[in-house]
N, C-alpha and C positions, 0 to 999 in steps of 0.2 A: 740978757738973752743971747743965746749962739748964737752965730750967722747961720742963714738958714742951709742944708744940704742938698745940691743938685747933683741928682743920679740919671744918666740914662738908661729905660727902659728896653731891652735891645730885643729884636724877634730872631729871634734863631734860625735858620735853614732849615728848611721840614726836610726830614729823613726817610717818610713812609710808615708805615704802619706795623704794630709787631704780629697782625695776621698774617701780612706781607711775605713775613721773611719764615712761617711756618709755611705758609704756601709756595714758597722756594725752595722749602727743605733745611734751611738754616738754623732754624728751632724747634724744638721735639712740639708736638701737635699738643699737650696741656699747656704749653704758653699760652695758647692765645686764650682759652677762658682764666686763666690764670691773672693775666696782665691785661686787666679790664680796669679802667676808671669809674667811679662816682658808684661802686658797688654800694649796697642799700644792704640793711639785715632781712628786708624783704623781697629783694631784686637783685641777685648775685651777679646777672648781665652785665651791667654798666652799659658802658661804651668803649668804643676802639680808643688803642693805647698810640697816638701820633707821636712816630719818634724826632727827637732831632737830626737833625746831617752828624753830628758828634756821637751822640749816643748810639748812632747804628755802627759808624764805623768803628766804636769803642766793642762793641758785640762781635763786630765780624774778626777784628782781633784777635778776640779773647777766642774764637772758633777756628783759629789758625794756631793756637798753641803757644801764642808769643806774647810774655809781659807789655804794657804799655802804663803811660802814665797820660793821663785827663786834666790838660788844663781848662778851664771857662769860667765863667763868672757864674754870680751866685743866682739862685733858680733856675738853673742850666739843667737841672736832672742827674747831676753826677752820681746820684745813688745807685740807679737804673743801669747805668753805663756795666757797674760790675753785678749787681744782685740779678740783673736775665742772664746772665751765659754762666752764672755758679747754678741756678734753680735747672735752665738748662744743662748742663751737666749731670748735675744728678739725678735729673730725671731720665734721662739717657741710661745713663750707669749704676740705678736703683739706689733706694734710702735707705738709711740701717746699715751702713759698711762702714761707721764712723766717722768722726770729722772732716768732711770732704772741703771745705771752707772757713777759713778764720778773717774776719773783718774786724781790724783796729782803729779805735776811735781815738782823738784827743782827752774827748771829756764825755761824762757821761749820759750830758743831758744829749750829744747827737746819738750813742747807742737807743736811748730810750726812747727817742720820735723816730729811729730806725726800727724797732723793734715794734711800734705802732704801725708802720707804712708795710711791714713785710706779715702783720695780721690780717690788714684788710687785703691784701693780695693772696698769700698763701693760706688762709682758715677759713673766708668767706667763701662759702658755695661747696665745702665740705664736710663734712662730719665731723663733730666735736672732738676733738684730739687725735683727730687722722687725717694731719693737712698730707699729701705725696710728699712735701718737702718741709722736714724739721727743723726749726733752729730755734736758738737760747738764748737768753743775755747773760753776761756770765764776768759780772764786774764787783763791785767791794758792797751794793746794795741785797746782794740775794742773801738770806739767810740762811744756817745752816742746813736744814731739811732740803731746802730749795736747791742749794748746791751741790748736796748728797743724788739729789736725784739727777741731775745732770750729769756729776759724775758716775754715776751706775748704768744711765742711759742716755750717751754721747749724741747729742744732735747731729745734723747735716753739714747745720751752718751755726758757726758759734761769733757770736757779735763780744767787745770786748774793749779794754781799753789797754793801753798798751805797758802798764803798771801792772795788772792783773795776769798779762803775757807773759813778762818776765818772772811771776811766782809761778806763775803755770809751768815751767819749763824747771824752777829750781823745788819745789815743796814737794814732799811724800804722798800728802793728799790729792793731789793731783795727779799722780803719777798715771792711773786707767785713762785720765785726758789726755795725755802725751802718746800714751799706747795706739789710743784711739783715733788720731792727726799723723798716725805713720802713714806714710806716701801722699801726704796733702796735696792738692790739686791746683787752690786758688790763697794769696796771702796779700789781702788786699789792708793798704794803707791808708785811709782818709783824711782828709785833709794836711795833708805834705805839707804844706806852705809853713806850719805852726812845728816844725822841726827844725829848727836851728842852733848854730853855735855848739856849745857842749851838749843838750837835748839832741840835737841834730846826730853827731857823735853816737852817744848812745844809742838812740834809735837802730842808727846804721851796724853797729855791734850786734843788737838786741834782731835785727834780721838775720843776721849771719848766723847765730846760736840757732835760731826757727831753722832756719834750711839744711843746718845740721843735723840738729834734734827730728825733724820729722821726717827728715830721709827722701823728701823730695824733687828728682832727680830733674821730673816733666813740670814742676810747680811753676806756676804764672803769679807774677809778681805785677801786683797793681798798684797804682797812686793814684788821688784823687787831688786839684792843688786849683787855688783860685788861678786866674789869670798872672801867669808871671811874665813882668816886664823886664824885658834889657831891648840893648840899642840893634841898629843891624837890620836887615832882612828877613822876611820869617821864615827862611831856611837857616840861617844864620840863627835866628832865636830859640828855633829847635833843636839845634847843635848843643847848646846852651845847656836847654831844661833839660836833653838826654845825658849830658854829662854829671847834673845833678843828681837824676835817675839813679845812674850807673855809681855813681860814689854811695847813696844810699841803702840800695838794693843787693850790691855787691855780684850784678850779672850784667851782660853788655846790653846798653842800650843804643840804638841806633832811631837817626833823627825821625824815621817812617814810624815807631814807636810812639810818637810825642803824638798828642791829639788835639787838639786846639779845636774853638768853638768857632762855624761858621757864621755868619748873620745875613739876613736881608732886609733890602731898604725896606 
């Protein structure tokens, strides 16, 4: 038998609530029935969405124009951190203008519990096939027809894994999705930590082609990364993960960038 595994269970610093920050003016006003929990197929209501101290300031970021990268441990929310201010955005700057957001996964089983999480948020409490905000998964599982019609009628938000990205940018077939991702907005990275060595490498390349190829000048560049440990200060540590950032992303990061998860007793 293993030794057995002892995890702590850690509570996060409440952040507020995402009616909060539409009541501030921070979020376009379909947030808030938008980013409702425990929605039902008969009760679209739910309940209020309580954010973390991390997830909001990861929000008021991304509404400040400036890349950042999310470090925290795992059940931390890091989906949320980037999926509110991409959904806010486009709902700002209207749906149907093409690929306004690309989110790259490792693997494909996280696109595919993402692409569940952003159903029951974006289709619950709307009309069959008229969520305000469109997105697709768009990885080696969709079949032809399937992919046909994506590529004919380019989502919002396109979920993906980063294998997939790189044909996207090189194949003929693709070509209307490249057309379509010109002046991209958000180019969000998931799970960072799982990019290293020669991977790491390519990755970092494979960003630089995206920022070319889609021509986006104002593009907010995001990472999402477990807790990364070095020695030091946590001013000092953020110095650190920014310059990880910054070698990755291939845009300056600075250590106000770096987000790290707060906790309380």
């Amino acid at each position: 038998w293993p030794e057995p595994l002892l995890q702590l269970n850690p509570t996060f610093l409440p952040g507020g609530t995402i009616d909060e920050l539409v009541a501030d003016g921070k979020l376009h006003p379909e947030c808030s029935p938008i980013f409702r929990i425990d929605k039902s197929d008969t009760d679209h209501t739910g309940k209020q969405l309580l954010l973390h101290t991390h997830q909001k300031e990861a929000i008021l970021k991304a509404k400040e124009g400036k890349s950042y990268l999310l470090t925290s441990g795992t059940g931390s929310g890091k989906s949320l951190t980037y999926i509110v201010p991409i959904v806010d955005y486009i709902l700002r700057n209207g749906s149907g203008r093409g690929i306004q957001a690309i989110v790259v996964y490792p693997m494909n089983a996280l696109a595919n519990s993402q692409t569940e999480e952003l159903k029951k948020f974006l289709e619950k409490g709307y009309p069959e096939g008229k969520p305000l905000v469109s997105f697709s998964r768009y990885t080696g599982q969709e079949k032809g027809a399937e992919r046909e019609m994506i590529r004919s009628n380019p989502p919002d938000i396109l979920l993906t894994n980063y294998m997939m990205l790189e044909l996207l940018l090189t194949r003929n077939e693709d070509r209307e999705l490249l057309r379509a991702a010109h002046g991209l907005r958000f180019l969000v990275f998931d799970e960072l930590h799982t990019y290293r060595g020669r991977q790491g490498a390519d990755i970092a390349l494979l960003i630089r082609r995206c920022r070319l190829a889609f021509g986006g000048h104002d593009m907010i560049c995001v990472g999402t990364s477990a807790t990364m440990a070095s020695g030091g200060s946590a001013d000092e540590q953020k110095q650190e993960v920014a310059k990880v950032a910054e070698m990755l992303f291939g845009v300056s990061f600075a250590s106000s960038q770096v987000i790290g998860e707060s906790l309380e007793r």
